[in-house]
C-alpha positions as CSV (number, residue, x, y, z in Angstrom):
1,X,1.7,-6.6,-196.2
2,X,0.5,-9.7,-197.8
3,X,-1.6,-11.3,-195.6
4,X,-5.8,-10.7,-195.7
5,X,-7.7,-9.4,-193.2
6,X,-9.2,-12.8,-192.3
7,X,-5.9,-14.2,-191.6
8,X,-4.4,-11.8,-189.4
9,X,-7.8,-11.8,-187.5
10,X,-7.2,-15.7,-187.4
11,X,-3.8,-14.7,-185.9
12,X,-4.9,-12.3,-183.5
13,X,-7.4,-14.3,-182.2
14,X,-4.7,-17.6,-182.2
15,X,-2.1,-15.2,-179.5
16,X,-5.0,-14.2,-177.7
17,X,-6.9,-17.1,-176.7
18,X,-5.3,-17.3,-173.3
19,X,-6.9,-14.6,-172.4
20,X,-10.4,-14.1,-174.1
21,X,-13.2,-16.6,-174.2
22,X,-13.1,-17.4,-178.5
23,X,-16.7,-18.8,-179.8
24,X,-16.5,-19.1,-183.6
25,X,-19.3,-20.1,-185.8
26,X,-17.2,-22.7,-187.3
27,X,-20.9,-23.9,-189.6
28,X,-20.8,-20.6,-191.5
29,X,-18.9,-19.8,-194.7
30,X,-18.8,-16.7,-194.1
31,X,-16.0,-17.3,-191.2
32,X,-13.5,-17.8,-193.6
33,X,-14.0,-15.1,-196.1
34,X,-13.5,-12.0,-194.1
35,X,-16.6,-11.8,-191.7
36,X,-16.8,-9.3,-188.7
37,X,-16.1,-10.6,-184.8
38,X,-18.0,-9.1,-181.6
39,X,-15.9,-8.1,-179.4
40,X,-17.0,-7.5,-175.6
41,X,-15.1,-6.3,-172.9
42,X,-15.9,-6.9,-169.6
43,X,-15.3,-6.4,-166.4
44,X,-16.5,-6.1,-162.7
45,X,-18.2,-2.3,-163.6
46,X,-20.0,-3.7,-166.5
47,X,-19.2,-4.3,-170.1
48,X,-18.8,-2.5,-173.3
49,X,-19.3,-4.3,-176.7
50,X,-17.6,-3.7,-180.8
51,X,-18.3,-5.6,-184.2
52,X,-15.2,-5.4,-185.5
53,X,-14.2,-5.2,-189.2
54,X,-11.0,-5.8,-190.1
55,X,-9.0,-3.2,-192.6
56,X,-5.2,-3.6,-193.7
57,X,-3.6,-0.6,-194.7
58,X,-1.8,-0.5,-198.1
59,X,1.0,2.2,-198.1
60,X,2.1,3.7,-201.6
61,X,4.2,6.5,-202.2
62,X,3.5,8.2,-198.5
63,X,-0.5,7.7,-199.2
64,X,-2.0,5.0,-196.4
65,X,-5.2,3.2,-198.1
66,X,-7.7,1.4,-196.5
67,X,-10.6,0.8,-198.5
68,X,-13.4,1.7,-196.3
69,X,-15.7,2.3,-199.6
70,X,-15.3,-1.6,-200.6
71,X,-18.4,-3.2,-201.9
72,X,-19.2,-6.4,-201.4
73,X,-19.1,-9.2,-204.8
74,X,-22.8,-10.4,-203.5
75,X,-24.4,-7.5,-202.9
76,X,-22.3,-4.6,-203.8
77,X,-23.5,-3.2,-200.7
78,X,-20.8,-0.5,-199.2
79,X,-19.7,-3.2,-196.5
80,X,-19.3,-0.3,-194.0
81,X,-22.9,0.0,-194.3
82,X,-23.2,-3.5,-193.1
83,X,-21.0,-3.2,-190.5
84,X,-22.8,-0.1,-189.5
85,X,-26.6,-1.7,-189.6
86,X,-25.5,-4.8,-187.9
87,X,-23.9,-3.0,-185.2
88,X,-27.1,-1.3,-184.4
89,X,-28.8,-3.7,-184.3
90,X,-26.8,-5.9,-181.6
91,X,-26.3,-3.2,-179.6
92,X,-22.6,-2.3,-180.2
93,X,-20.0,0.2,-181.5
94,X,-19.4,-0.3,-185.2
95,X,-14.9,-0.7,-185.2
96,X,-12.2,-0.8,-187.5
97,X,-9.4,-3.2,-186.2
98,X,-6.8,-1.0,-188.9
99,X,-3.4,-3.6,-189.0
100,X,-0.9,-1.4,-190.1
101,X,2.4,-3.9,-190.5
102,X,5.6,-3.6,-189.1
103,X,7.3,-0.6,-187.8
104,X,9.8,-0.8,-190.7
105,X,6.7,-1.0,-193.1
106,X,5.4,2.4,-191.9
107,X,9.0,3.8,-192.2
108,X,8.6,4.0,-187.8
109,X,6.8,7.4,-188.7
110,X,6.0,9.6,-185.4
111,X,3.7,7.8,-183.1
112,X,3.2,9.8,-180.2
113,X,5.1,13.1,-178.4
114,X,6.9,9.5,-176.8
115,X,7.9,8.3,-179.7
116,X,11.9,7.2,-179.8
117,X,14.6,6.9,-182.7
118,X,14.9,3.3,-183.8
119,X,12.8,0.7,-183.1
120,X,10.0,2.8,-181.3
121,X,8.0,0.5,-178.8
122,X,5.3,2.7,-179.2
123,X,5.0,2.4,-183.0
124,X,5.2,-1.7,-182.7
125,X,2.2,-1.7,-180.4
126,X,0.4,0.5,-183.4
127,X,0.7,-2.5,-185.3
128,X,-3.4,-3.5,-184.4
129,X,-4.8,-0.6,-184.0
130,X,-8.8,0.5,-182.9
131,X,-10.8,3.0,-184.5
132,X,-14.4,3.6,-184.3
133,X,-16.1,3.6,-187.7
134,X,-17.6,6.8,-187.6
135,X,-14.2,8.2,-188.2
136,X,-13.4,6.6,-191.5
137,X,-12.9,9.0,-194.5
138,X,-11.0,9.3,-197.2
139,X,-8.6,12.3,-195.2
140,X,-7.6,9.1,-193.3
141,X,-4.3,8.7,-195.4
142,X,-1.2,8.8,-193.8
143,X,0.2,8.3,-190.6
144,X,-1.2,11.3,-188.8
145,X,-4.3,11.0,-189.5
146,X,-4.6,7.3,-188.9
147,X,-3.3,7.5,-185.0
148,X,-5.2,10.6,-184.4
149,X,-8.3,8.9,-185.1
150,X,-7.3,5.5,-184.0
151,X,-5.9,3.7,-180.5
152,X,-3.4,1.2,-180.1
153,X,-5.0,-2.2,-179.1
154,X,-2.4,-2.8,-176.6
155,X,-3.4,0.3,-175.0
156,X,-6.8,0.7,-175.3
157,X,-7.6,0.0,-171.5
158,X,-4.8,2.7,-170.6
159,X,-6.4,5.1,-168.4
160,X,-6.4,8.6,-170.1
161,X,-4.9,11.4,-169.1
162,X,-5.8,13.6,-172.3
163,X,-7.5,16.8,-171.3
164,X,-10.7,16.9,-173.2
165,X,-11.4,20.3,-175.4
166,X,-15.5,20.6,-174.9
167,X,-17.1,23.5,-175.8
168,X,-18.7,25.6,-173.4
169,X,-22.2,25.0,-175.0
170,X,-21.5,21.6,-175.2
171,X,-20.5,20.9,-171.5
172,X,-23.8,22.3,-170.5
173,X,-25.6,19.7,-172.0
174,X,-23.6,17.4,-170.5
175,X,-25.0,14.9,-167.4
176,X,-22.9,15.4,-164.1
177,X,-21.8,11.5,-164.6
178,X,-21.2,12.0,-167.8
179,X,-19.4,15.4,-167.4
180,X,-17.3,12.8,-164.4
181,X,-16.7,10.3,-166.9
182,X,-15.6,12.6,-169.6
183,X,-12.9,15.2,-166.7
184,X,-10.9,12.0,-165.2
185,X,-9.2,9.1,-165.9
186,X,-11.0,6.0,-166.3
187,X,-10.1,1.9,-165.8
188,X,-11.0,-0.9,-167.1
189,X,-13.7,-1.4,-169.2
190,X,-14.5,2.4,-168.7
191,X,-11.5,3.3,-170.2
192,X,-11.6,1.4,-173.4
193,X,-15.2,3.5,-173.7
194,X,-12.9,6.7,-173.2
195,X,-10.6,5.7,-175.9
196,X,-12.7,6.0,-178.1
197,X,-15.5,8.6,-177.1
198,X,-12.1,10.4,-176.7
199,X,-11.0,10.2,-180.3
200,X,-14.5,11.1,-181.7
201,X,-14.8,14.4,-179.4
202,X,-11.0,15.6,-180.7
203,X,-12.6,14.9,-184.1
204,X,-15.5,16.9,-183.1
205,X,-13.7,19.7,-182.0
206,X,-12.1,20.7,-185.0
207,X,-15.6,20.8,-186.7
208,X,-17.5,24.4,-187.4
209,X,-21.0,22.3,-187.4
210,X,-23.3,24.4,-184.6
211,X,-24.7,22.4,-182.0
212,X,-28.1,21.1,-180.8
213,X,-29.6,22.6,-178.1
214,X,-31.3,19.8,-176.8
215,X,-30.3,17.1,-174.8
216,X,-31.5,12.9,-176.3
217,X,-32.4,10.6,-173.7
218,X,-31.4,6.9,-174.5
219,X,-34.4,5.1,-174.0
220,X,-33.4,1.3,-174.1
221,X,-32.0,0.4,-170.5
222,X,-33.5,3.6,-168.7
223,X,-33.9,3.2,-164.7
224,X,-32.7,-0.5,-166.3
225,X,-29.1,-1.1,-164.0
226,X,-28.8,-4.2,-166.9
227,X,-28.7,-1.5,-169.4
228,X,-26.8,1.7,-170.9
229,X,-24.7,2.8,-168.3
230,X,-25.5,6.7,-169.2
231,X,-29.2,6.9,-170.2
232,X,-29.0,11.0,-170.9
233,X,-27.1,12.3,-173.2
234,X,-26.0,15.3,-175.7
235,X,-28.0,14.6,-179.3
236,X,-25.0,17.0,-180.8
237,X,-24.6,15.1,-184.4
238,X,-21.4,17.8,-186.0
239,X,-20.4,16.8,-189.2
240,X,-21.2,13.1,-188.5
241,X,-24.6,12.3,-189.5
242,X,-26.0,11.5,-186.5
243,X,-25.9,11.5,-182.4
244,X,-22.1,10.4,-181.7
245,X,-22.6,10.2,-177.9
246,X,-25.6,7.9,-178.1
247,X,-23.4,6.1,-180.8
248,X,-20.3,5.8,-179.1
249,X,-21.6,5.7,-174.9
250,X,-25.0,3.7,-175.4
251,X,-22.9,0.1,-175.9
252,X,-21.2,0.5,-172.4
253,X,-24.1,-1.7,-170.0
254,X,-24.1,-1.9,-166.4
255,X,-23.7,-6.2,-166.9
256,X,-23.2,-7.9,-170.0
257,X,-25.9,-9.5,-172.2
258,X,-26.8,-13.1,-171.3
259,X,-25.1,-14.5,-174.3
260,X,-22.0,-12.9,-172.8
261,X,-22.6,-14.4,-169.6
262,X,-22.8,-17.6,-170.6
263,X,-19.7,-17.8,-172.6
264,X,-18.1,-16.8,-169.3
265,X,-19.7,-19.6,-167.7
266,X,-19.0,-22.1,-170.7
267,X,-22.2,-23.0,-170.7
268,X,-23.3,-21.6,-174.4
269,X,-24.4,-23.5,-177.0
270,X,-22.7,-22.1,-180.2
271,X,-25.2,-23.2,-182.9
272,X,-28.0,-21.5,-181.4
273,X,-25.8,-19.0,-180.8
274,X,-25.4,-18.4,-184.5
275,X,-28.9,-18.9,-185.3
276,X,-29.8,-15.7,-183.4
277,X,-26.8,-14.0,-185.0
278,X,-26.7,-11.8,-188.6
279,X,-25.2,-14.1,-191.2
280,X,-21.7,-11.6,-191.5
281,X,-21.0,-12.6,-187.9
282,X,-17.9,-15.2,-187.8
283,X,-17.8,-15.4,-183.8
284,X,-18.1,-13.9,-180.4
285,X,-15.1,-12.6,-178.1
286,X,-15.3,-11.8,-174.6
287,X,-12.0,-10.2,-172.7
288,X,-11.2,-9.1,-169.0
289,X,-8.8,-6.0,-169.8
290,X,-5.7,-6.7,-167.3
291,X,-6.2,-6.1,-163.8
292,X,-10.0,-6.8,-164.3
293,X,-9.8,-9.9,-162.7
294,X,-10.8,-13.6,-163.4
């Protein structure tokens, strides 16, 4: 693939605009030269909110690359770090947007237990795919190990049927809501928040790290029915370096920001917009997933 990651974001966006609400900060440079997007989805249960870095996938000789450890020329800061920091400080899940070309590009390796001879439908919708940051390694390199930790875009609001492995220690530190959440399928904006507190738990369970007995409260939003829609949850960090259900579950609200709202309403102004936002923002996307309504 030749293209950058800023202009196959450009293009995404360019398909998509029917359907999502775009605000780019069109004053900043940093809009053209590969800056991250906030992505929130939204619906009538509440929303759910990314920052979303872009990463192309170079395949040679078998071995996918992706170049999570890239430094950037200003700084040489680890730009994952960035992406990281920033995320927590707006309030959202730190996501890879992995564009991995054209079926023919990945040689239509095995997508799923679906997957079909030829040109597989399920390995074109692959083609954007969503994985949460917390997953990137280096032993993402190769096909496998990229859709194991990763979700088609085009599918991310699919409602899953996966049946979760959870330890037994683990389920008992589990909320009953969240234990609800976790045992059946989910819609909507709740089930792009499965996809990919789904992928992060399969990741979990082939770790050997013991767990925490104690259970973390999420203070921001408690008894708050603007904020986090699950306030108690598991501090169990594995081999992750720190509390993935707070991580992954605390950017799911009961209603969206105000910012948000207002895009809705087309009522925001997007240079004060910006001025609030960290300089590696390029722009704001809100989305209904389908069926959510208008």
């Amino acid at each position: 693939m030749r293209w950058s990651e800023t202009s196959i974001t450009e293009t995404v966006i360019a398909h998509a605009a029917q359907a999502v609400a775009v605000v780019p900060f069109t004053q900043r440079a940093e809009a053209r030269s590969g800056a991250d997007w906030i992505w929130w989805w939204v619906d009538d249960t509440g929303a759910y909110g990314m920052l979303v870095q872009a990463k192309r996938v170079n395949i040679t000789d078998g071995t996918w690359h992706f170049d999570f450890d890239y430094r950037t020329r200003s700084t040489q800061r680890l730009q994952r770090d960035v992406l990281r920091e920033t995320a927590e400080a707006l309030g959202v899940l730190p996501v890879y947007a992995l564009y991995l070309g054209t079926g023919d590009y990945r040689d239509w390796y095995r997508c799923s237990v679906d997957h079909q001879s030829g040109h597989c439908p399920g390995c074109e919708k692959r083609s954007i795919s969503l994985m949460p940051e917390i997953l990137a390694c280096s032993l993402i390199n190769d096909a496998g190990s990229t859709y194991a930790s990763s979700v088609a875009l085009e599918e991310i609001w699919t409602p899953s049927t996966d049946v979760l492995w959870l330890s037994p220690g683990l389920k008992i530190q589990l909320s009953p809501e969240l234990s609800e959440f976790l045992r059946t399928p989910q819609e909507g904006v709740r089930a792009i928040t499965r996809s990919m507190i789904d992928r992060v738990l399969q990741k979990r369970s082939g770790m050997f790290a013991s767990l925490s007995p104690h259970i973390a409260t999420t203070r921001l939003g408690e008894h708050d029915q603007l904020g986090p829609v699950f306030t108690d949850v598991p501090d169990d960090t594995g081999h992750f370096g720190r509390p993935y259900f707070e991580h992954v579950l605390t950017p799911l609200l009961h209603a969206p920001p105000a910012y948000v709202m207002d895009i809705m309403a087309d009522e925001i102004d997007e240079v004060a917009l910006a001025a609030t936002m960290p300089d590696n923002i390029a722009g704001v996307l809100v989305m209904r997933p389908p069926g959510a309504g208008q």
